[in-house]
C-alpha positions in Angstrom: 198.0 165.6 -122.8 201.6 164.9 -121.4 203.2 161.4 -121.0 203.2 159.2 -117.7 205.6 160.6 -115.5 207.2 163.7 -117.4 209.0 166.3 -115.9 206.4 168.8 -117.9 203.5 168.0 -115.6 205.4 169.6 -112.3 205.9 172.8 -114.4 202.5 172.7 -116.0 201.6 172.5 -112.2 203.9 175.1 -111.4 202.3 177.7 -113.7 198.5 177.2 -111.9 200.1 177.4 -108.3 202.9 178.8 -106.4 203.2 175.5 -104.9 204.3 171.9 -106.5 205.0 170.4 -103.2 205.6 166.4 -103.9 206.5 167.1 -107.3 209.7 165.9 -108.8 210.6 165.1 -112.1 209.2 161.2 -112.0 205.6 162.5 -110.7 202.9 160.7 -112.5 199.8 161.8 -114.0 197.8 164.6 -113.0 195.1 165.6 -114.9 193.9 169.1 -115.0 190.3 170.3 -115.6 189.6 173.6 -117.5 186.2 175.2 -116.2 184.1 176.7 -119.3 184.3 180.5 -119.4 181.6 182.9 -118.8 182.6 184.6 -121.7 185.1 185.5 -124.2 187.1 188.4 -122.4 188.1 185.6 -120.1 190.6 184.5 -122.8 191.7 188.2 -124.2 192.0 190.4 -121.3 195.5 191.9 -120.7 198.8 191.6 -122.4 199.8 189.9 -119.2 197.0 186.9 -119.3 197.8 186.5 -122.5 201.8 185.9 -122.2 200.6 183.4 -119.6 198.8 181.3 -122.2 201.9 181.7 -124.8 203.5 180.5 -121.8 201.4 177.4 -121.0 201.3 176.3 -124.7 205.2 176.4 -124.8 205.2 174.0 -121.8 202.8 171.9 -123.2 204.4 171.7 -126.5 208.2 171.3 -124.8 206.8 168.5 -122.7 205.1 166.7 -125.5 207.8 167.1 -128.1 210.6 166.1 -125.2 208.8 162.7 -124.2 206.2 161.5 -126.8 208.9 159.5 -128.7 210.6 158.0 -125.3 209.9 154.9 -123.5 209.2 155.4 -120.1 212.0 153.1 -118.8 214.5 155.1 -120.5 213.0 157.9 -118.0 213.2 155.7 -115.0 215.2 155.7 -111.9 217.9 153.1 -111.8 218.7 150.7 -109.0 221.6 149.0 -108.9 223.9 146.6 -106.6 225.4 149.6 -104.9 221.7 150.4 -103.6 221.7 147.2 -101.4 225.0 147.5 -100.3 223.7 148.9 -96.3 220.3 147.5 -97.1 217.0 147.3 -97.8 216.2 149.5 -100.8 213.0 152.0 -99.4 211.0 153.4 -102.3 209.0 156.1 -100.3 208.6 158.4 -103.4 206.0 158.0 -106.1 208.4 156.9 -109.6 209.1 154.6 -112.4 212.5 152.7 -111.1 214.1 150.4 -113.4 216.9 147.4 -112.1 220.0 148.2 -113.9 221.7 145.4 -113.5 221.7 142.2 -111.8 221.1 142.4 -107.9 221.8 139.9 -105.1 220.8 141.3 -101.5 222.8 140.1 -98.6 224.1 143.1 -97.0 226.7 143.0 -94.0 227.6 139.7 -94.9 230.8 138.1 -93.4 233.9 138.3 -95.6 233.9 134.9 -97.5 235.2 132.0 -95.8 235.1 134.2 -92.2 233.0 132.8 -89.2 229.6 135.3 -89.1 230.0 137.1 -86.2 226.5 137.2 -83.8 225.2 140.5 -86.2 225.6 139.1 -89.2 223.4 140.4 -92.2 221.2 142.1 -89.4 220.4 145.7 -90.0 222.4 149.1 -88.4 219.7 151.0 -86.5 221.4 154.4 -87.3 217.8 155.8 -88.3 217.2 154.3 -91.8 215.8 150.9 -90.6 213.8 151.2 -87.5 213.6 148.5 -84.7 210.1 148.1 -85.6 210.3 147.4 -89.2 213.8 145.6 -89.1 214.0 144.2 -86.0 213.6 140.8 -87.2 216.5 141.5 -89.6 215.7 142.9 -93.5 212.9 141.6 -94.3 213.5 142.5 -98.4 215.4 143.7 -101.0 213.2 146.5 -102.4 210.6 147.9 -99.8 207.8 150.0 -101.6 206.3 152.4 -98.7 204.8 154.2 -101.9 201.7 154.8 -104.3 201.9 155.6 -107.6 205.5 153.2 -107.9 206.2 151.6 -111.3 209.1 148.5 -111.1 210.4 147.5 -114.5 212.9 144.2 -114.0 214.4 145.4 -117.5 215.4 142.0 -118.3 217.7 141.5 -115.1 217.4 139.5 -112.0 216.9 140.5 -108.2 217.7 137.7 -105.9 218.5 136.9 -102.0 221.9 135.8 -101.9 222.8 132.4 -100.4 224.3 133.5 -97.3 221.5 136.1 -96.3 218.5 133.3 -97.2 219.9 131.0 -94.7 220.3 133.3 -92.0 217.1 135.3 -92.7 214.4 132.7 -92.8 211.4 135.9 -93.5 212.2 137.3 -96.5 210.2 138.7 -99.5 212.7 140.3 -102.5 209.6 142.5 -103.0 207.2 144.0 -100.1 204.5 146.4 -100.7 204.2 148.2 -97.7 206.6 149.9 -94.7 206.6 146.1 -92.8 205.9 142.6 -93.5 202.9 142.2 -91.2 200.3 144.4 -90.3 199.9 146.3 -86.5 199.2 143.3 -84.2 200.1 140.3 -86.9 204.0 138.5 -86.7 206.1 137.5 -84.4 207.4 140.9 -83.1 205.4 144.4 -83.6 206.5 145.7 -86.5 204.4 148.6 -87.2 205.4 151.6 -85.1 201.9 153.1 -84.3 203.0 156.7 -84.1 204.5 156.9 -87.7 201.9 154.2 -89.0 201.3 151.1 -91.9 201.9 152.3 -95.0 200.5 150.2 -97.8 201.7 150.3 -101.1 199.0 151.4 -104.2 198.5 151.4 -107.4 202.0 149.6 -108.4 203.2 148.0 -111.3 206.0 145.7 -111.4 206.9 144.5 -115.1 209.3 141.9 -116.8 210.6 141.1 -118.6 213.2 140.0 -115.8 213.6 137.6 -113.1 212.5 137.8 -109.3 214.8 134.5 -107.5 216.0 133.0 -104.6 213.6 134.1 -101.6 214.0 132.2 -98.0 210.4 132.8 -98.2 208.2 135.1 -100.9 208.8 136.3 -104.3 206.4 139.5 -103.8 204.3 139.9 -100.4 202.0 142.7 -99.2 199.4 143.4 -97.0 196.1 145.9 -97.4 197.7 146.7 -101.2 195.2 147.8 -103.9 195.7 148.1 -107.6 198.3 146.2 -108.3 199.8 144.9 -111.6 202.2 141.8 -112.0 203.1 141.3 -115.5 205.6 139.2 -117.6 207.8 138.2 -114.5 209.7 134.7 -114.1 209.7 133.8 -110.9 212.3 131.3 -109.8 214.0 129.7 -106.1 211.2 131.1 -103.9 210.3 128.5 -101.0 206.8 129.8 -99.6 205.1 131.7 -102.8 205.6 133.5 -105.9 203.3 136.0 -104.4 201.3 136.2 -101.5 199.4 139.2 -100.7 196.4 139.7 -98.1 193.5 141.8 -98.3 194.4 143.3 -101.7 191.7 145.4 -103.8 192.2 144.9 -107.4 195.3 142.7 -108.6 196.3 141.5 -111.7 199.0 138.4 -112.0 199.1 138.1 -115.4 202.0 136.5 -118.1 204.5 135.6 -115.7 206.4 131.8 -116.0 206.6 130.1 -112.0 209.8 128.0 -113.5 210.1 126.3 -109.8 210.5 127.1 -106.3 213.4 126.6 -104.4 215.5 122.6 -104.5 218.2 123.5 -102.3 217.0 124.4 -98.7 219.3 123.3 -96.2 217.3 123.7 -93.0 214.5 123.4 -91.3 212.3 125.6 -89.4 213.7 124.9 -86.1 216.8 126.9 -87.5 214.6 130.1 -87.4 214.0 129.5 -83.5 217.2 129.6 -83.0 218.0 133.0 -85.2 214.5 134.0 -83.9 216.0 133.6 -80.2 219.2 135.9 -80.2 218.3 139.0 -79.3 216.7 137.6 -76.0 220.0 135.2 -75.3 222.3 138.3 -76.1 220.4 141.0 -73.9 220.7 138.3 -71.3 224.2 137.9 -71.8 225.2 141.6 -71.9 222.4 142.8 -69.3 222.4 140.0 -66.7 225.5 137.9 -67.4 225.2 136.2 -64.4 221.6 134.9 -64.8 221.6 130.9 -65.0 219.1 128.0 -64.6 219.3 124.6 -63.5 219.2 121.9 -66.5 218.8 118.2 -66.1 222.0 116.5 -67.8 220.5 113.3 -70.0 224.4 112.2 -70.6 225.0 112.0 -66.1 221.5 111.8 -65.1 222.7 115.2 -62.8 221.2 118.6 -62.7 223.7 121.0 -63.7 223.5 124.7 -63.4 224.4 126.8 -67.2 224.7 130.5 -67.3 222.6 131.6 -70.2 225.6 133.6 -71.7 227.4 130.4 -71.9 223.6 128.3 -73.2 223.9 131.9 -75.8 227.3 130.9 -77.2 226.7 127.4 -77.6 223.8 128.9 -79.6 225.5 131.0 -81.7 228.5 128.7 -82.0 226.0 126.0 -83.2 224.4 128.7 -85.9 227.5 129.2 -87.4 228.6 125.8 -87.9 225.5 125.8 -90.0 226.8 128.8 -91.9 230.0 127.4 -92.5 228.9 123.7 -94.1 226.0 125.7 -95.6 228.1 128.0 -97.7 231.6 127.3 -97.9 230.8 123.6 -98.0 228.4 121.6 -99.8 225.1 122.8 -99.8 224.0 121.1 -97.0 224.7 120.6 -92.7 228.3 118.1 -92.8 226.7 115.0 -90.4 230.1 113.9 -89.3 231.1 117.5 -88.3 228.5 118.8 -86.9 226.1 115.7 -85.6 224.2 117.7 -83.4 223.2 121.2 -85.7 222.8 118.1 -88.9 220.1 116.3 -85.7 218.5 119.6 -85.0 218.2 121.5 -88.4 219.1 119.1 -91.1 216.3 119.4 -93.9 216.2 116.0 -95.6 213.9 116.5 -98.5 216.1 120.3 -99.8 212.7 122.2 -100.2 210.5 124.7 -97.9 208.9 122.2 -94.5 205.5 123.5 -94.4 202.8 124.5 -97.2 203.9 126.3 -100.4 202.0 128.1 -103.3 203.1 129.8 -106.8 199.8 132.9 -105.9 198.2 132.9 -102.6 195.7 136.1 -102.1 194.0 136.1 -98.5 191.8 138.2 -96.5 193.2 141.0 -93.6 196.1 139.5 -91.7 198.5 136.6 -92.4 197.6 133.3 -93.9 198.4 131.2 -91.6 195.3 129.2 -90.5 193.2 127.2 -92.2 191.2 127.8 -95.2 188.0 130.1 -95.3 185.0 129.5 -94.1 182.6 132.0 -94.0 183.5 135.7 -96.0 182.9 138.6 -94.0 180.0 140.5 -95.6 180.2 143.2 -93.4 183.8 144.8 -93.3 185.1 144.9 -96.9 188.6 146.3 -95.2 189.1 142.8 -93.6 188.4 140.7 -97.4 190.0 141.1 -101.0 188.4 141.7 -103.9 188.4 142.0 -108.2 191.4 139.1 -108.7 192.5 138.4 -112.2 195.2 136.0 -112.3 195.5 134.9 -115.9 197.7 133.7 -118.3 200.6 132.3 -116.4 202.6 128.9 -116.3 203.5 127.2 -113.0 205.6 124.3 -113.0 207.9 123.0 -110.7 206.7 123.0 -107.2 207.7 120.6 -104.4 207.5 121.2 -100.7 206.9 119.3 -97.6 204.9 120.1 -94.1 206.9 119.3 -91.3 204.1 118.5 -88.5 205.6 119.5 -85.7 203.4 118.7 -82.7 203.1 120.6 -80.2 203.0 119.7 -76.2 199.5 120.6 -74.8 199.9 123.0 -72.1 197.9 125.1 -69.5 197.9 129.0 -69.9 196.0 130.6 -66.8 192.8 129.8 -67.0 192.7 127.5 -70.5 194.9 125.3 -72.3 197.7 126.0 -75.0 200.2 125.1 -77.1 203.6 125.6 -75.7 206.1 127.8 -77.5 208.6 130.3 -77.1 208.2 134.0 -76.9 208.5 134.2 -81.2 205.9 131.8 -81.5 207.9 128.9 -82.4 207.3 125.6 -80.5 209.0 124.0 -77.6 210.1 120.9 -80.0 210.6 117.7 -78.3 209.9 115.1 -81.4 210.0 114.6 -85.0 207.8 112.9 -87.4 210.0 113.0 -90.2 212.8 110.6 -88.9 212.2 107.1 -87.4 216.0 106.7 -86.5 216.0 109.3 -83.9 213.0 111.2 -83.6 213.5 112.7 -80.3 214.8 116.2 -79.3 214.1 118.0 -76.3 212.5 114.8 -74.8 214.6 111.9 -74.7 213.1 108.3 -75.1 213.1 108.0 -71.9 210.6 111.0 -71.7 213.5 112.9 -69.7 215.0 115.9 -70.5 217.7 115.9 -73.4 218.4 119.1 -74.3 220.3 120.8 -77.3 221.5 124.3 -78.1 217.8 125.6 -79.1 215.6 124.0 -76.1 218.0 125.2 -73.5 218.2 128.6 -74.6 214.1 128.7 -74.5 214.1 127.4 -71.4 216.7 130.0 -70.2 214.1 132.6 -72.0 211.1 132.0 -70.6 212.2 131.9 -67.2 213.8 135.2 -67.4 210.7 136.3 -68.9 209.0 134.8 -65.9 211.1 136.3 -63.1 210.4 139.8 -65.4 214.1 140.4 -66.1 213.6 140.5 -70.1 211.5 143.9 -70.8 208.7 143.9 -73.3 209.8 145.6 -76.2 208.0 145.9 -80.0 211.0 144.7 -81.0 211.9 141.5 -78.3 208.2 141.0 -77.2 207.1 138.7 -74.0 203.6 138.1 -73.9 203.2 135.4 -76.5 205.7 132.9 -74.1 203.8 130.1 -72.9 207.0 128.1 -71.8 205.6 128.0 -67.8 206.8 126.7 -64.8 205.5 122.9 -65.6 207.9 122.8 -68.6 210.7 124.5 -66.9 210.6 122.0 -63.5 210.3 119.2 -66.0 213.0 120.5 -67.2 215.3 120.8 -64.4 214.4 117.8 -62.2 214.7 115.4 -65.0 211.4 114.2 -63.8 209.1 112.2 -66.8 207.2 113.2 -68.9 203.8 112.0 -70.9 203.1 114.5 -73.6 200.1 115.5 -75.0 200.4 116.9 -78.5 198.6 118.9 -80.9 199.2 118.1 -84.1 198.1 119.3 -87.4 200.7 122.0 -87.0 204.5 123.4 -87.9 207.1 124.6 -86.2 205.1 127.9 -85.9 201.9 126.2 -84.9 200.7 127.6 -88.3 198.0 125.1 -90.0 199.7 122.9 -92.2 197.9 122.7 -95.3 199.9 120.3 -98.2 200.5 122.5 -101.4 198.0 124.7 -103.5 199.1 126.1 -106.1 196.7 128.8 -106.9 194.6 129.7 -103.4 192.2 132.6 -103.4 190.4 133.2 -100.6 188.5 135.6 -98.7 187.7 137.2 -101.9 185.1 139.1 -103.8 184.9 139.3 -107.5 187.9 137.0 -109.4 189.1 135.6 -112.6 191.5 132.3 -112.5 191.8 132.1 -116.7 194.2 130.5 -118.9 196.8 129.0 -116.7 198.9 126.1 -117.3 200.2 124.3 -114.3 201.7 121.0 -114.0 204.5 119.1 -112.1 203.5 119.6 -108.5 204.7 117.3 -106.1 204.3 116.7 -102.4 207.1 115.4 -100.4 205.3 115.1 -96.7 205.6 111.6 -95.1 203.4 110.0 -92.9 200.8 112.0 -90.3 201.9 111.8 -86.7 199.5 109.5 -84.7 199.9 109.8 -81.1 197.3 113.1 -81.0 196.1 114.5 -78.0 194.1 117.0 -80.4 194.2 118.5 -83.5 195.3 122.3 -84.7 191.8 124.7 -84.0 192.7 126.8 -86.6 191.6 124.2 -89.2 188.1 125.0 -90.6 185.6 123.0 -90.0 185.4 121.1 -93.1 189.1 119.9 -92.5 188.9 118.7 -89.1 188.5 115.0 -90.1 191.8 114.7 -92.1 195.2 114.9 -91.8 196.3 117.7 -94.8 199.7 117.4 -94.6 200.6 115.3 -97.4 197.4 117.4 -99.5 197.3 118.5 -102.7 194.9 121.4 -104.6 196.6 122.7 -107.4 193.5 125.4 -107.8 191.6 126.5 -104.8 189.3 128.9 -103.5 187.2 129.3 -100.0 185.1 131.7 -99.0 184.2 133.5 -101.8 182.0 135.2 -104.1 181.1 136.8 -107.1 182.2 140.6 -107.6 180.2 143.0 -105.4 179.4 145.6 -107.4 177.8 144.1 -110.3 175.6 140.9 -110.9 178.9 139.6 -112.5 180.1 136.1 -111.9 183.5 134.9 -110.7 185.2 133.0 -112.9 187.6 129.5 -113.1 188.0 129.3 -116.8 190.1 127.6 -119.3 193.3 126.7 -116.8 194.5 123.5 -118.1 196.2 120.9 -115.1 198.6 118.2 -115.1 198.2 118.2 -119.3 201.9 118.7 -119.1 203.2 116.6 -116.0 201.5 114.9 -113.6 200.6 116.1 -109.8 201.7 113.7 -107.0 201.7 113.0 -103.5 202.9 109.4 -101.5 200.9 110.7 -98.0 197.5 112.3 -99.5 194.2 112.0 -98.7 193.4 114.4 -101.6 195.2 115.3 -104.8 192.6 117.6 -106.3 192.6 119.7 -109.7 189.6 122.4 -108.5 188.4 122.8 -104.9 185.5 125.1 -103.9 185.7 125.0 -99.8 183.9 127.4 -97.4 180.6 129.2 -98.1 181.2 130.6 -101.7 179.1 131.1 -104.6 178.4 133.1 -108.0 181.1 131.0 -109.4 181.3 129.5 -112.6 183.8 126.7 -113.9 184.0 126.3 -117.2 186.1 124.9 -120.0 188.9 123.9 -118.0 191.2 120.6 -118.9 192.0 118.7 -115.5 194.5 115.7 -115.7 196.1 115.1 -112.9 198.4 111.8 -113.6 198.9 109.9 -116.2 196.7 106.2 -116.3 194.6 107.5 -113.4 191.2 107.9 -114.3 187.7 108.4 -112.6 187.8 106.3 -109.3 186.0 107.4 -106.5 188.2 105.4 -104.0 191.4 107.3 -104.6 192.7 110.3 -103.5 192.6 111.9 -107.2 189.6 114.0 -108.1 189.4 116.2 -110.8 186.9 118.8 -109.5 185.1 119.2 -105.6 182.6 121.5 -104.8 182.3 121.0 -100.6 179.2 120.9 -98.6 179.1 124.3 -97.5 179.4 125.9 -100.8 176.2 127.4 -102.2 174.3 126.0 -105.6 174.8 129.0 -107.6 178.5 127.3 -108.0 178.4 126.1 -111.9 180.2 123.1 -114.0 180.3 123.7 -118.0 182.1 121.8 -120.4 185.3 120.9 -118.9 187.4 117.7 -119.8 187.7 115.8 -116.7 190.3 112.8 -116.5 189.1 112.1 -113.2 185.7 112.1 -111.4 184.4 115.6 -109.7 182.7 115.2 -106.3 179.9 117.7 -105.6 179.4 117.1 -101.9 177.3 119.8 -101.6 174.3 117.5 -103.4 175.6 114.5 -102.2 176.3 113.1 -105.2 179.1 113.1 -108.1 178.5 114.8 -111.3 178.4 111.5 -112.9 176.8 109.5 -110.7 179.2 107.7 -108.6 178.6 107.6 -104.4 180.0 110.2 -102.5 183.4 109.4 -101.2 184.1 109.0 -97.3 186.6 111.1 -96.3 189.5 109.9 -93.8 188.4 109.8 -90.6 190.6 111.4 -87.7 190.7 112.0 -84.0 187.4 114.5 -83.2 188.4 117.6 -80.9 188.6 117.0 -77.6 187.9 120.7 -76.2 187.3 124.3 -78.1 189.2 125.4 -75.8 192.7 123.4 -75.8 194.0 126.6 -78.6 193.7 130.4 -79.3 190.0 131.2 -79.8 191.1 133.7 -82.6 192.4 131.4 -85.6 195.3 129.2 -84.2 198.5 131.2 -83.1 199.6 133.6 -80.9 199.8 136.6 -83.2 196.1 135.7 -84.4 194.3 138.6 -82.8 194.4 141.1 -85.7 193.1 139.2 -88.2 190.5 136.9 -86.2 187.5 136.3 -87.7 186.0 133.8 -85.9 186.9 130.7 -87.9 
């Protein structure tokens, strides 16, 4: 028997074959089988066969007697700062790694107190980091593009720095796989199809130790499978602690969620505007005379801009940013910069659209509403066998930014209209009643700033075809037409229509869960202690044209901004390969602070949605504020089972504070009426948005909801 990962097991491989390609001194296990022999003179046969047992005992013996008394971290491969100094750290080699001291990632940085120049933090393409993978900047501090990867933290902290989570708005410290999205999925393509996805298996990463800042994820990952999260703090993330889609077996188990992330500056019209520069700068070095005509809101004159000139403004405006962001304050400096403090100026300091501590999806990103209906027949496109356990989650605020979106006509069917990155051609905002208008004055004229012009300037390059389609800089998802773009230039006005229901990548906005599992067969939500989870989001937007598609169906009648479910699940199941139940057990909510919204509809403890069953809740303790207490005419419910979820769904012995709604009887568990949800504007059309799940990048994980 030799120890995990010992050097002996390559030469105890070595001794059977000739060959021990893949093998290195961190291999892990491999277990070899001895066949019974015939007879005896298979063990005493020449002098030869027998030095090669003597042999294979004194590398068994060495090997034991080397490691048996050795951790395995003391064996492990260190990491430390100098390893992010060009990059993103690729593990592409099975291995135990170890941190070996504290890490912040913000490579290429400017020097401090120097104006960023247009590359800043952004990848060298010198053959390392691929204009697939990277060419929306690094994406993470520590790629695994591996299997068989152990990560011990080793009581020391990996973190984005300051500088590199402004500028890089998608950002996970930790990714399990080659790229953050999956082939088809994001707002580039990042997968190049010739060398493949690779997704990361059979990983552990330990504490103890601390995973921080994050301009988006702690740990992310797509099409993962047994996977092991232990004894990890997690700390200054904005979207998720972890957030990982169609995974097949996961466990998320002892780690502290001390609180997401109090000090974001921006909002997400900041990452248009990094999203855009690759378009504005080919313009500017490929066609530097290419211009368009922009109605003037200060003269009430159409005035010709060259895009390299609408580029520079953009950059210019980016750095401004920068400069009050990290050699100031904290925060955009109003009387320096009134304009970038207008445009990207995030007054509540946390993440502007939905936020979780664990979020585990089905195939593709999770970015439209929650499930429906799980997909029985392709296991490949749903998750399955979920423990998370034992963990305390505290601490999280976040607000959605509804950003709506102008209605628009796409060929032959209606759209949202939005840039070629997917963000959205922003002419309002709901958030400030001062001076709420952007691209569209109040006089429903044009007015545009540094972001709108340089989409405008975008699209209709991409229009006259003089920006090529590349993985990298894609086209096709531009729905910025010719209406938008005249409007635009003859200062002519304009009555929107908007879509709402959406942020500032049309993604549906969805409040704040704290523990979502969907799309999932077989799981275990046990023991967890979460309290102090608070929703910032003001006031839904009201003039609607329509409402976000991607919604499902039993969350068309409500606004969800402003939501709160501190555990939920849609869609799901029991496990598959037994008669075994899933499982919400023993989580206790809001015993140790209270969970709050000012704009919900909802503020619920448990929440079974979408066609699930086989699910038993039992024994959990739900409190969700203090002196609020069963009322079925406020927004505070302690448990809801939804209409479309089937009766095998259980209750037993939980202490409820509040009352538990089980629409799917009609009736609440103690006898109160059913209570009416919200009423909201119906849908207008089924076809007014993308037909497969609510943004443009939709396509590869569409499944019909």
């Amino acid at each position: 028997i030799l120890p995990s990962h010992s050097a002996g097991c390559c030469h105890l491989l070595s001794f059977f074959s000739s060959s021990t390609t893949g093998c290195n001194q961190d291999c892990n296990i491999h277990k070899i089988s001895f066949a019974q022999p015939q007879s005896s003179s298979f063990l005493i046969t020449t002098p030869a066969t027998n030095m090669k047992l003597l042999r294979l005992l004194a590398i068994i013996t060495a090997a034991v007697s080397t490691n048996a008394d050795q951790d395995p971290i003391d064996q492990a491969i260190c990491l430390k700062q100098a390893d992010f100094v060009n990059g993103t750290k690729i593990i592409s080699t099975p291995g135990v790694y170890k941190l070996c001291e504290n890490i912040q990632f913000g490579p290429n940085a400017p020097e401090w107190g120097q104006v960023p120049d247009e590359d800043a933090f952004d990848p060298n393409y010198d053959g390392t980091y691929k204009t697939h993978e990277f060419g929306l900047g690094f994406f993470s501090a520590i790629c695994i593009a591996s299997s068989d990867v152990t990560l011990y933290l080793n009581g020391h902290k990996i973190e984005q720095s300051p500088g590199h989570a402004l500028m890089q708005r998608f950002f996970a410290v930790i990714e399990l796989a080659s790229s953050p999205f999956i082939s088809g999925a994001g707002p580039a393509q990042f997968v190049d199809e010739e060398q493949g996805f690779v997704a990361a298996k059979n990983i552990v990463i330990s504490g103890p130790g601390i995973i921080g800042r994050s301009s988006h994820h702690g740990i992310h990952g797509n099409d993962n499978a047994f996977v092991k999260i232990t004894q990890v703090e997690f700390i200054d993330f904005e979207v998720a602690a972890v957030s990982l889609n169609n995974i097949d077996s996961l466990e998320i188990s002892d780690c502290n969620i001390v609180k997401n992330r109090g000090d974001v500056a921006v909002v997400g019209l900041f990452s248009a505007a990094r999203f855009l520069r690759p378009y504005g700068k080919y313009l500017k070095e490929e066609v530097p005379k290419h211009k368009v005509k922009l109605y003037d809101s200060t003269t009430g004159k159409k005035k010709w801009k060259y895009s390299a000139d609408i580029y520079d403004n953009l950059i210019k405006a980016i750095n401004n940013v920068y400069q009050d962001v990290i050699y100031g304050n904290g925060h955009i400096d109003k009387d320096e910069h009134p304009e970038e403090y207008h445009l990207f100026n995030n007054p509540f300091r946390v993440v502007d659209g939905p936020c979780y501590a664990f979020l585990v999806h089905g195939r593709g990103p999770a970015v439209g509403g929650q499930g429906e209906v799980l997909n029985e027949e392709d296991d490949t496109a749903t998750s399955s066998n979920v423990i998370i356990k034992n963990n305390r989650i505290t601490d999280i605020r976040c607000w959605n930014n509804e950003v709506p979106a102008l209605f628009g006509d796409c060929d032959d069917h209606g759209c949202v209209v939005n840039d070629p990155r997917g963000a959205i051609f922003q002419t309002i905002k709901t958030f400030d009643n001062e001076d709420p208008y952007l691209a569209r004055g109040q006089d429903g004229r044009y007015a545009g700033n540094v972001v709108s012009d340089m989409q405008i300037a975008v699209a209709q390059a991409i229009l006259d075809g003089i920006i090529p389609d590349i993985p990298s800089r894609q086209t096709s998802p531009n729905s910025i037409n010719q209406d938008i773009i005249k409007w635009a230039k003859k200062g002519a006005v304009l009555a929107p229509k908007y879509i709402c229901n959406g942020d500032s990548m049309h993604h549906v906005i969805k409040g704040i869960i704290a523990i979502r599992v969907e799309d999932t067969k077989g799981f275990a939500i046990e023991g967890n202690v979460i309290s102090n989870i608070e929703n910032l989001s003001v006031e839904a937007f009201s003039d609607c044209h329509d409402y976000h598609i991607g919604a499902s169906s039993e969350n068309l009648g409500e606004a969800q901004a402003g939501n709160v479910r501190v555990i939920s699940v849609a869609a799901v199941r029991g496990y598959d390969s037994s008669n075994r139940r899933s499982t919400i057990k023993e989580n206790q909510i809001g015993v140790d602070g209270g969970i709050s919204s000012g704009e919900a509809n909802n503020i619920i403890g448990i929440d079974v949605q979408g066609n699930s069953k086989d699910i038993d809740i039992v024994r959990n303790i739900v409190d969700l504020q203090e002196n609020v207490f069963e009322d079925p005419s406020d927004e505070f419910i302690a448990v809801r089972i939804r209409d479309a979820v089937d009766g095998s769904v259980t209750l037993k012995r939980n202490e409820l504070v509040q009352e538990a709604q089980i629409l799917n009887t009609e009736k609440l568990i103690r006898g109160r009426a059913t209570r009416k949800l919200n009423k909201r504007h119906a849908h207008v059309s089924a076809d007014i948005d993308w037909s497969v799940g609510g943004c443009p990048f939709a396509s590869a994980y569409a499944t019909g909801r």
